[in-house]
C-alpha positions in Angstrom: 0.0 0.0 0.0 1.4 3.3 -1.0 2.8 5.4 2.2 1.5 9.3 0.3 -2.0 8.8 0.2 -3.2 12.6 1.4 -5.7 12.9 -1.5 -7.5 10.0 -0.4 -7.5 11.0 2.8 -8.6 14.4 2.2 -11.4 13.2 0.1 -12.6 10.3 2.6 -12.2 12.9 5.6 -14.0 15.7 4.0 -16.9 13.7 2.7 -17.5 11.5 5.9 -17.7 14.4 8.4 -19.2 16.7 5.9 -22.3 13.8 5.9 -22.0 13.6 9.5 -22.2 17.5 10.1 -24.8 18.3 7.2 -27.4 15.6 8.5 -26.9 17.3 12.0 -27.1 20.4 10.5 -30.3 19.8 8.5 -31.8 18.0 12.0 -31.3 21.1 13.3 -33.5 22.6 10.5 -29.9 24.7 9.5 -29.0 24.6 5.8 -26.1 21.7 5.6 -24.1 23.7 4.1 -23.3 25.0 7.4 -22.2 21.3 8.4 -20.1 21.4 5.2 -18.4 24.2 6.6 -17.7 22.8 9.9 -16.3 20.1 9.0 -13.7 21.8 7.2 -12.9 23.5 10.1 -12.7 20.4 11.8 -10.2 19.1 9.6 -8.4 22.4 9.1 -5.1 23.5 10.2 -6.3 25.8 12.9 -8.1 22.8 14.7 -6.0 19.9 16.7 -6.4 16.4 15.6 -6.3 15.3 12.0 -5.4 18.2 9.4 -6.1 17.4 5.1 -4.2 18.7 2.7 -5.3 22.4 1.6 -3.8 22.8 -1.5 -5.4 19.4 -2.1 -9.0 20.3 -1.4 -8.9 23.7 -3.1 -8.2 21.9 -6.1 -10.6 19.3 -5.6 -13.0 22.7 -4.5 -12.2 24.3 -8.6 -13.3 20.9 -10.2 -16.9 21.9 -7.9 -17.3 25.3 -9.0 -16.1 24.4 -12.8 -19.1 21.1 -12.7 -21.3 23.6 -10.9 -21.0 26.5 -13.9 -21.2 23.9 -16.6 -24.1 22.7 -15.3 -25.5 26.4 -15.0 -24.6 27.0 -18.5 -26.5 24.3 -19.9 -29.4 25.8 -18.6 -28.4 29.6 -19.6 -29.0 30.5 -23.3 -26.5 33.4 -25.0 -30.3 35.0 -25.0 -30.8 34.9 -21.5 -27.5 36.3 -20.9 -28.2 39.2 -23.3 -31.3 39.9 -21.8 -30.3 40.9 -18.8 -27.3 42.8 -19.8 -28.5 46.3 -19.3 -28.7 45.7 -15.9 -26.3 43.1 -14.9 -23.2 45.1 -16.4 -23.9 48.7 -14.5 -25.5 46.5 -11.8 -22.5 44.7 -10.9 -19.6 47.2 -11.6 -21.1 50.1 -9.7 -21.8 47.5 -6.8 -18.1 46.2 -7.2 -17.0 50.1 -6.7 -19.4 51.1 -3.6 -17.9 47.6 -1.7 -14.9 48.3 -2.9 -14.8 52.3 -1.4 -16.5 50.9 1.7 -13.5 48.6 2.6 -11.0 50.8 1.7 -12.5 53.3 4.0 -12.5 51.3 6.9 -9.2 49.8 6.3 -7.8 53.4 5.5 -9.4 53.9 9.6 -7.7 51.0 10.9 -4.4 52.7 8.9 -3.6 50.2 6.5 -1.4 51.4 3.6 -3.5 52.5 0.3 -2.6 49.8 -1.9 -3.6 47.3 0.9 -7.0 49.2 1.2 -7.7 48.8 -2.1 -7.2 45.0 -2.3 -9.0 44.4 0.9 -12.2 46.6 -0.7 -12.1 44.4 -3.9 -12.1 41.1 -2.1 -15.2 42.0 -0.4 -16.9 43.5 -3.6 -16.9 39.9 -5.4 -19.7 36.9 -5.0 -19.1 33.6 -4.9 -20.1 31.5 -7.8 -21.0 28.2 -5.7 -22.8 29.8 -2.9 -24.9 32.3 -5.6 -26.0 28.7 -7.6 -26.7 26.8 -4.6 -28.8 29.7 -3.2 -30.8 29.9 -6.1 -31.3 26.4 -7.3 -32.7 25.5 -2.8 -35.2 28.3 -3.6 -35.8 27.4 -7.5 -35.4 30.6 -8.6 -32.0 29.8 -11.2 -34.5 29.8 -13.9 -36.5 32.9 -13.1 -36.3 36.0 -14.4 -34.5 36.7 -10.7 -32.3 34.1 -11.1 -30.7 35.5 -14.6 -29.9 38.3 -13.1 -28.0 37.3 -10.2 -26.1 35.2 -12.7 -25.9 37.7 -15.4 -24.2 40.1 -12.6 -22.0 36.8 -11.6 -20.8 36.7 -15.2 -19.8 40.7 -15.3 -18.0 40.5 -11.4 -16.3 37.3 -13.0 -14.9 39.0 -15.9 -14.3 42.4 -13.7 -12.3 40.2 -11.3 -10.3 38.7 -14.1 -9.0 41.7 -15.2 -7.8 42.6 -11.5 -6.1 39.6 -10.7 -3.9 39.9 -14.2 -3.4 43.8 -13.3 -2.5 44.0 -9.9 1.1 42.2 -10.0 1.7 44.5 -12.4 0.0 47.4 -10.1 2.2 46.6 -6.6 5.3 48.5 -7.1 2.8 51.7 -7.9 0.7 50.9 -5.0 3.6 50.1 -2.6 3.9 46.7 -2.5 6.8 45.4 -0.8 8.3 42.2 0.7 8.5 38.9 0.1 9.3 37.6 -3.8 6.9 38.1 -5.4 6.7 41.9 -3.8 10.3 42.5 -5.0 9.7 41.4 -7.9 6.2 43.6 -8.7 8.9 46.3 -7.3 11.3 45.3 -9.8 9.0 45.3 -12.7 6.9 49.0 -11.8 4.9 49.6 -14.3 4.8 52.5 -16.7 1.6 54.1 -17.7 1.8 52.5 -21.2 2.8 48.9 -19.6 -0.6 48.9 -17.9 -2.4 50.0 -20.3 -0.3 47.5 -22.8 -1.6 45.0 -19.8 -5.3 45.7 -19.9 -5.3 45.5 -24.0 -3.6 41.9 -23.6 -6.4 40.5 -20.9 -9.1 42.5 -22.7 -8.2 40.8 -26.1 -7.5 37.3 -24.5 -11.1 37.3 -22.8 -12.6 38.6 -26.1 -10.8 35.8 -28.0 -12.0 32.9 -26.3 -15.8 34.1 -26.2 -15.2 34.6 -30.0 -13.8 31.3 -30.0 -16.4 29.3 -27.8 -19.5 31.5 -30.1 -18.2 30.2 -33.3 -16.5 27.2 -32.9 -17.6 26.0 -29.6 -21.0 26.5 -30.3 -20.7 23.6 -33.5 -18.0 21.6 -32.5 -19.0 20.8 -28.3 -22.7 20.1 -30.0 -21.8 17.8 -32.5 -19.1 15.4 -30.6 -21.6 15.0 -27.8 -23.9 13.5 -30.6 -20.7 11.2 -32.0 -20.6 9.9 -28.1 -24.4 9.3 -27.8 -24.5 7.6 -31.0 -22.1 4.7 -29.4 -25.1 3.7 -26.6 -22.2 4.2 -23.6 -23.7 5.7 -20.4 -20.3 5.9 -19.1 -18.7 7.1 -22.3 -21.7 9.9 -22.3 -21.0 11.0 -18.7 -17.0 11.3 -19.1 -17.3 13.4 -22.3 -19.9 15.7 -20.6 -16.8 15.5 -17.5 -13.8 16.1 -20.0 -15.7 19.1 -21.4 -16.4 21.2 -18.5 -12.7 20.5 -17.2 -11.2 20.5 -20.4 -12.4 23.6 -21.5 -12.2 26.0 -18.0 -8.2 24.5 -17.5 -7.7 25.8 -21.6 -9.8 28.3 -20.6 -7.6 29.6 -17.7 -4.2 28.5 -19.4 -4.7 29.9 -23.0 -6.8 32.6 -22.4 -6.2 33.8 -18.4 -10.0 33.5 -17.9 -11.2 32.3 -14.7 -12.4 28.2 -14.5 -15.5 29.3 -13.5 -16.5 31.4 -16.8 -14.4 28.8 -19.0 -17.1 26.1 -18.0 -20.1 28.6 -17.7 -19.3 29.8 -21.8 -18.7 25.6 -22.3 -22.0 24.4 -20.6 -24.0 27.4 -22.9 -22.2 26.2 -25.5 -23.3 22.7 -25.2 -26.8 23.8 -24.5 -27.5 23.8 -28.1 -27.0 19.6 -27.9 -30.3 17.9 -28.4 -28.6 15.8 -25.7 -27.9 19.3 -23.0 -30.8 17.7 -20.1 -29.5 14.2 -20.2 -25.9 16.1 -19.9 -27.3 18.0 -17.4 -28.5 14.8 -15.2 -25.5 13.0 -16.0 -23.0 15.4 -14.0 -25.3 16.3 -11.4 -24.1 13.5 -8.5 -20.8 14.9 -9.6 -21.3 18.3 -9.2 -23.3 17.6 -6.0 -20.5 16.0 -4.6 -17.8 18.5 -5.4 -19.4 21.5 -4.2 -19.6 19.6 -0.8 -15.5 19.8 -0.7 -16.0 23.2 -1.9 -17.7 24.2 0.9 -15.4 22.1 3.1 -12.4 23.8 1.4 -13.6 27.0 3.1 -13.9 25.6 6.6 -10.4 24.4 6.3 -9.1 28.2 5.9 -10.8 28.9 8.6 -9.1 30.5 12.0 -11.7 30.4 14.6 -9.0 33.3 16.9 -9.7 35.8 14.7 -13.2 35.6 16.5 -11.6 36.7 19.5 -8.8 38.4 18.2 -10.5 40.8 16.2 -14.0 41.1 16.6 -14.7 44.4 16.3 -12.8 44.1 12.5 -14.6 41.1 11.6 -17.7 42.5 12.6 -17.2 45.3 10.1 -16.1 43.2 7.7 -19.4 41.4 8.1 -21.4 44.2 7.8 -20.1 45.8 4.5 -20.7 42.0 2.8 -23.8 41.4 4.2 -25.2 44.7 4.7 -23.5 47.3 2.3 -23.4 45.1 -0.8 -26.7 44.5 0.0 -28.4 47.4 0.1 -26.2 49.0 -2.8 -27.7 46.3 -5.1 -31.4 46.9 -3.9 -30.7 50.1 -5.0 -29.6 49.4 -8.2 -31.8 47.7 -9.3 -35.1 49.7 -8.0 -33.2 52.1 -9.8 -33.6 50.2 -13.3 -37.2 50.1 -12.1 -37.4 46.2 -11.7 -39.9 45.2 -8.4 -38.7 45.3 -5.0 -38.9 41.1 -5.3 -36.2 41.6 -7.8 -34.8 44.0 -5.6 -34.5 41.9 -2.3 -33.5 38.8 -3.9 -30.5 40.0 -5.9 -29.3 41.7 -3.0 -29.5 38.6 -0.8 -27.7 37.1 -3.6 -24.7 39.0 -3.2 -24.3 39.4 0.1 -21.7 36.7 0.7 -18.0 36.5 -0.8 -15.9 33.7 -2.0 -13.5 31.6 -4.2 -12.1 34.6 -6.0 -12.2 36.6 -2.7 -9.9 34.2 -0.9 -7.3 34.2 -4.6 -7.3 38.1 -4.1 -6.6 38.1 -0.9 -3.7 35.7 -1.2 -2.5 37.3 -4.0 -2.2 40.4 -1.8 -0.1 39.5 0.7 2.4 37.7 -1.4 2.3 40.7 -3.1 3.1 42.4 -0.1 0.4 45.4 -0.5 -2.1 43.3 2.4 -1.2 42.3 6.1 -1.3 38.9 6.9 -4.4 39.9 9.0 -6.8 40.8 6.2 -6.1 37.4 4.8 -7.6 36.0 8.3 -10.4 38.6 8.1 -12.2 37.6 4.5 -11.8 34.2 5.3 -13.5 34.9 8.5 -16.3 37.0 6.6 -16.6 34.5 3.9 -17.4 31.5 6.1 -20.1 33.9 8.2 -21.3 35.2 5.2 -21.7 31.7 3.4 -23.2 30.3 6.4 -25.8 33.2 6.7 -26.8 33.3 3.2 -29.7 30.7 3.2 -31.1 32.3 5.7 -31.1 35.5 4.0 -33.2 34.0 1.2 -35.8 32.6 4.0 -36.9 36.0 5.1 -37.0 37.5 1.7 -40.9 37.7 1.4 -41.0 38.7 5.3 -39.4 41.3 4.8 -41.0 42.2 1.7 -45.0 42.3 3.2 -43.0 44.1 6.2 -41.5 47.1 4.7 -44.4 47.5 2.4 -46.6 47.6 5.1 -45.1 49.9 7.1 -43.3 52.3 4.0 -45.3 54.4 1.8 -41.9 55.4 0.4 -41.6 51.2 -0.8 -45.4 51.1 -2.0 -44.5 54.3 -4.6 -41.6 52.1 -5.6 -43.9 49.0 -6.3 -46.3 51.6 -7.8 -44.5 53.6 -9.0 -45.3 55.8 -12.7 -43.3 52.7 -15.1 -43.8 53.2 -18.5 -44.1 49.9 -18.7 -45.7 49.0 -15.4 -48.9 50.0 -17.3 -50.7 49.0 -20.6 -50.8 51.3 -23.4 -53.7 53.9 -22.9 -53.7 52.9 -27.2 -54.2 49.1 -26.7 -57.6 48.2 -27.9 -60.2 47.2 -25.9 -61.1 44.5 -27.7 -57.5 42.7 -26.7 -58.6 43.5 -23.1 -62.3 40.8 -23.1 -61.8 37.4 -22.4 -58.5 37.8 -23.1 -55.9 35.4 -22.0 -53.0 36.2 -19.5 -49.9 35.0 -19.9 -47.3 35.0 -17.2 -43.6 34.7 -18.5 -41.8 35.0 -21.6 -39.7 32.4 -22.1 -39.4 29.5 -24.1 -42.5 27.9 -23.0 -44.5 31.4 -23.1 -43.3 32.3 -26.4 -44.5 29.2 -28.2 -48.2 29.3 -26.4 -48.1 32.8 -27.1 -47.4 31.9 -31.4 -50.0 29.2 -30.8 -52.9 31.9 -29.8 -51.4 34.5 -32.5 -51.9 31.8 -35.0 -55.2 31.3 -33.9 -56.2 34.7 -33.1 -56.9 34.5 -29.8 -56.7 38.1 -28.0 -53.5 38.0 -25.0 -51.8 40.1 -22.7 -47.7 39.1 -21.0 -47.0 39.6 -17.6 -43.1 39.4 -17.9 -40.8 40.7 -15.0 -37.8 41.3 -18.4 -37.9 44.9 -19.2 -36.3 44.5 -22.2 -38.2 41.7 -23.3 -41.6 43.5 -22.4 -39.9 46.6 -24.8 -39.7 44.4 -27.5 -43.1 42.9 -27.4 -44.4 46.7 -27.0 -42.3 47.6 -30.5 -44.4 44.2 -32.4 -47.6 45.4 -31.2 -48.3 43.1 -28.3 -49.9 44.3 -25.2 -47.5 43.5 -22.4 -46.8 44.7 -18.9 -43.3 44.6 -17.0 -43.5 43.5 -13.0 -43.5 40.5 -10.6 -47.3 38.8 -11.2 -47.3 37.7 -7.8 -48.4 41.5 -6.7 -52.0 42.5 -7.4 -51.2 45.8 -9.0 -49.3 43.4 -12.3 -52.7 41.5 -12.8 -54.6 44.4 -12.8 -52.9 45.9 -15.3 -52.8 42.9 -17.5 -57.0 43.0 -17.2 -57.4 39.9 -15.5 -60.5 40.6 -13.9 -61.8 40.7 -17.4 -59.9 37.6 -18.9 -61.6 33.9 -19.6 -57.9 32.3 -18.8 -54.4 32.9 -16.5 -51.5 30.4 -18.1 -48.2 31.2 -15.8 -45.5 29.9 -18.2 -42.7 30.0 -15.6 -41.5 27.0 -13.6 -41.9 29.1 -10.0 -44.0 26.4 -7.9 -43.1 28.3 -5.3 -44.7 31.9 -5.8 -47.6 30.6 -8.3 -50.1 30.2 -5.6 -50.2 33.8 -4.4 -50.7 34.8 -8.4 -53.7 31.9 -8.7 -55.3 33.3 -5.4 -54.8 37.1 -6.4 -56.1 36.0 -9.8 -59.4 34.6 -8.0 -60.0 36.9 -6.1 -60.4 39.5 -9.0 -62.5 37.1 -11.5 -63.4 33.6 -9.2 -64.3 32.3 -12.7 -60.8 32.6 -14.3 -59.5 29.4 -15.8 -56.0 28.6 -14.5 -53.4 26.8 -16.4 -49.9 26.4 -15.3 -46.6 23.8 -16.1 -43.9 21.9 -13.8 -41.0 20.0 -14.6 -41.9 16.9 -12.5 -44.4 14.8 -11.7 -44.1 15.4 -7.6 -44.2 19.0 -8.1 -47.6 18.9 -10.1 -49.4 16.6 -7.7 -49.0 19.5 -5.1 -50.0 21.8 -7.8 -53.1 19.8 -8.2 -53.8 18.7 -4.5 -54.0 22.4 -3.5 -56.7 22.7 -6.8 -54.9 25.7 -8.2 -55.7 24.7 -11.6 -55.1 22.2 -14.7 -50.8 21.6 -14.4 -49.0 20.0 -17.1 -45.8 18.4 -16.6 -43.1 19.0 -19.4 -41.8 15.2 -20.1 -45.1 13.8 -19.0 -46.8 16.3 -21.6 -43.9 15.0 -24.2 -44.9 11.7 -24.2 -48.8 11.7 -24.1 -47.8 13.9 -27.5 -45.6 11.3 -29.3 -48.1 8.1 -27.8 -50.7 10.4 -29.9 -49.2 10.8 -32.8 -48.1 6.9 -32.6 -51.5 5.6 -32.2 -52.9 8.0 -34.8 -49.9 6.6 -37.5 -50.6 3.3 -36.8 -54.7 3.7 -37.0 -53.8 5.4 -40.6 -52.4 2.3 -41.6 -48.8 3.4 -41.5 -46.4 0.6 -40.5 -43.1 1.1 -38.8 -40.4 2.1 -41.3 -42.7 3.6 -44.0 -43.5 7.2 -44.6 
C-alpha cells in the first residue's frame, strides 16, 4: 500500500464528516451547508487532531465550481444572458466600486497602507459563484427572471475580477507593495503608464478571443461530438465526455486565455446547450457536481481560523457588515433604480451578500504581493465563512421582509407603484384585446411558443413578464404587455385579469404561483388557470391544493408522441414507412 495517500485522505475525511455535520445540520433545520463548513474547520489546520491537505482540497474545491458553472450553462442561453445585460453590467460594476470604497475606508481607519485598502475593498466586492448557484437552485429561482440576473451580474464580477487579478502584480510597485518575492519582484517590474495599459489591451483581447472562440467554434464543435458519443449507446462514455468538457475547457480556458475556471465552464455548458442531448448532460453530471461543491464548501472551513473571532472582533464585525449589509443594500438600490420590483430588488441583494473563491485568490495574492497584512487574509476568510453560512437564511426572510417594509413604508409602496412606462398598458391598446383575453405570465421559451399558438389562432393576449427589455420588445411588435412581478396585485390588474376567460403562468416558480392563482381569483373567481412543472411530484402538489389544470413538461412530451403513434398506426402506417 502506498505510504502518500493525502488525496485519499482528504477526500474520505471531508466527505465523511461533511455527511456527519450536514445531517446534524439539516436536524437542526440549519442549511447543511453549514455542516459542510464545519467540517472543514474540523479538519483544518487551525483545529488539533487530524489536518487534510489544503492545497489538495482547493483543487478538488475548482473541479466543484467548474461542474457547478457547466451545469449552470446548460441551462443559460447566449439569450438569457443578453437579456439581462443592461442591468447586470452597470449593476455589478457600480456595486463592485461602492464595496470596494466601503473597505477601503474602513481599512484606510484601521491605517492600513492605500494599496492594501484597495485590495481588501475588492475582495469584499466579489460573489461567490457556488454559494450564488446553490442559493438559487434551494429556492428554485435559477431559472427565473430573478435568477438570470443574479447570474448575469455573476458573469460581469467574474470577468471584472479577471482583469484585477492579471493587473495588480503589475500594479504593486505603484501601490507600494513590498516584501516577500513576489513583492520584489512587482517592485522590480513597476509599471509604466503604457505597460498597464499595454496589460489591460492583452487581458481584454484574450477574454474577447475565447468568447469569440467558444461563439463560433464551440458552439458547432461541443454540440456535434456529444452527438458522436451518444450515438455509441455508452452511459459511461456519455458522462465522461460531458466531464472532459467542462474540465477541459475551463483549464484551456484559464491557461490559454487567463480567464477564470469558472467562466471557461459557464461559456462551455452554454455552448453545449444547443445539444439535443444538454438535459440528459445536465442529469449526467449532477451526482458529480453535487458531490464536489460539498468539498468546496469544506475547502472553506479548512481556511478557517476560529481566533480571529476573539482576536478581532470588532474588524470582523465590520467586515461582516459591508458584505452582508453594504453590498446589499447597494444592489437593492440598483436595481429599483432600473425600475425592476422590490422582489427583484430583495432577492439580488441577498444574492450577493456573501464572498468567495475569487475573494480568498485576491486576498492571497495580496499578501504575497506584499500590498495586504497577513491579518486581512484571516479577516475575508472569516467574513466568507459567516457570510456563506448566513446566506440561506437571507433568502428565507426575503418575502418577510418584503409584506414588512411594504406595510409599514409608503416610500416602498410608490416604488412598487410607481409611474413605469411599462408597469402599465398602453392607454392605445384596444379594448377589444382586453375581453376574455388570455393572461400569460412569462416569456420564455414555453410562453413564447403558447403565445405563437394563440397568434396563429387569433386569440386576444396580454404578457406579464418581470424582463424589461423583453416587455420593450413585445411593446415595439404590437403586443400588449406589462413589466412586474405577477405575484403582486397591482401586475394583474394591469394585465385586465379581472376581465380575462384564462391565467397560463408559463414559468417553472411552484413556489410563488399560488399567491398569483389566489390574487387571480379573487379578482375574477371564474378565471381558468393553467400552469406547467417539470416533475411529476411538483404537479401533484399543484393539483392537490386545486390551483388549476398543471401540465408536466416530459409527461406532456410523451402523451404527444403516444398520440401521434397511435394516430400513424390507426392510418395504416407501418413502422419504417413514410
Amino acid at each position: 500500500m502506498p505510504h502518500d495517500v493525502s488525496l485519499i485522505a482528504t477526500i474520505a475525511a471531508g466527505f465523511g464528516l461533511a455527511m456527519v455535520f450536514g445531517l446534524i445540520a439539516s436536524n437542526l433545520k440549519m442549511p447543511p451547508l453549514v455542516g459542510y463548513l464545519l467540517a472543514g474547520i474540523m479538519i483544518g489546520p487551525a483545529t488539533p487532531g487530524f489536518v487534510a491537505d489544503v492545497g489538495l482540497a482547493g483543487q478538488l474545491a475548482e473541479i466543484g465550481v467548474m461542474l457547478l458553472m457547466f451545469g449552470v450553462g446548460l441551462h443559460f442561453s447566449l439569450q438569457d444572458l443578453m437579456a439581462v445585460r443592461r442591468i447586470a453590467v452597470p449593476g455589478a460594476v457600480v456595486q463592485i466600486t461602492a464595496a470596494t470604497l466601503l473597505g477601503m475606508g474602513v481599512a484606510l481607519y484601521w491605517g492600513w497602507p492605500v494599496g492594501g485598502a484597495l485590495v481588501f475593498g475588492l475582495c469584499l466586492s466579489v460573489a461567490s459563484t457556488v454559494v450564488l448557484l446553490r442559493a438559487l437552485e434551494a429556492k428554485g429561482l435559477l431559472k427565473s427572471i430573478n435568477g438570470q440576473i443574479a447570474v448575469g451580474w455573476l458573469v460581469v464580477e467574474d470577468l471584472v475580477m479577471v482583469l484585477v487579478l492579471v493587473l495588480l502584480p503589475a500594479l504593486a510597485g505603484v501601490l507600494g507593495g513590498a516584501g516577500g518575492p513576489a513583492g520584489e519582484a512587482a517592485g522590480q517590474a513597476a509599471a509604466s503608464a503604457s505597460d498597464i495599459w499595454q496589460t489591460v489591451g492583452v487581458t481584454l483581447a484574450k477574454v474577447t478571443a475565447f468568447i469569440v472562440l467558444m461563439l463560433v467554434v464551440g458552439r458547432r464543435v461541443l454540440p456535434k461530438a456529444l452527438w458522436w458519443v451518444a450515438r455509441t449507446g455508452s452511459q459511461e462514455l456519455f458522462t465522461l465526455s460531458v466531464v472532459a468538457v467542462a474540465v477541459g475547457v475551463a483549464f484551456g480556458a484559464a491557461k490559454l486565455f487567463d480567464v477564470s475556471f469558472a467562466l471557461g465552464a459557464f461559456f462551455a455548458g452554454m455552448m453545449m446547450r444547443e445539444s439535443e442531448f444538454s438535459h440528459r448532460a445536465a442529469d449526467e453530471s449532477l451526482p458529480l457536481r453535487d458531490a464536489f461543491a460539498v468539498l468546496f464548501f469544506v475547502s472553506v472551513g479548512m481556511l478557517f481560523d476560529p481566533a480571529v473571532i476573539w482576536q478581532q472582533p470588532v474588524k470582523l464585525l465590520a467586515v461582516v457588515l459591508i458584505i452582508m449589509l453594504g453590498k446589499t443594500l447597494a444592489a437593492i438600490a440598483l436595481v429599483l433604480l432600473f425600475r425592476y420590483p422590490l422582489n427583484t430588488a430583495l432577492i439580488v441583494g441577498a444574492s450577493l451578500a456573501q464572498i468567495g473563491e475569487f475573494s480568498f485568490i485576491l486576498a492571497g495574492m495580496g499578501v504575497a504581493l506584499g500590498l495586504m497584512p497577513a491579518e486581512g487574509q484571516s479577516l475575508v476568510l472569516a467574513g466568507a465563512l459567516i457570510s456563506i453560512a448566513a446566506n440561506s437564511a437571507l433568502f428565507t426572510v426575503i418575502e418577510p421582509v418584503r409584506r414588512w417594509i411594504l406595510a409599514r413604508s409608503e416610500l416602498a409602496r410608490r416604488l412598487e407603484q410607481r409611474d413605469d412606462p411599462l408597469a402599465e398598458l398602453p392607454m392605445s391598446t384596444d379594448p377589444k384585446l382586453l375581453s376574455k383575453q388570455v393572461v400569460l405570465v412569462g416569456y420564455g421559451r414555453v410562453g413564447r411558443r403558447i403565445a405563437q399558438a394563440l397568434r396563429s389562432e387569433h386569440i386576444p393576449y396580454v404578457v406579464a413578464e418581470q424582463n424589461r427589455e423583453i416587455v420593450d420588445a413585445l411593446r415595439k411588435e404590437g403586443v400588449p404587455a406589462v413589466s412586474g412581478d405577477a405575484q403582486t396585485p397591482e401586475v394583474l390588474i394591469q394585465a385586465h385579469v379581472a376581465r380575462a376567460a384564462m391565467l397560463v403562468i408559463a414559468i417553472p416558480d411552484t413556489v410563488n404561483v399560488r399567491q398569483m392563482v389566489e390574487i387571480a381569483r379573487t379578482l375574477n373567481p371564474g378565471i381558468a388557470v393553467v400552469l406547467y412543472s417539470h416533475n411529476e411530484e411538483e404537479a401533484n402538489l399543484l393539483r392537490a391544493e386545486a390551483l388549476g389544470t398543471v401540465f408536466v413538461s416530459e409527461q406532456e412530451l410523451a402523451r404527444a408522441m403516444s398520440a401521434h403513434v397511435l394516430q400513424q398506426i390507426a392510418a395504416g402506417v407501418a413502422p419504417g414507412h413514410h
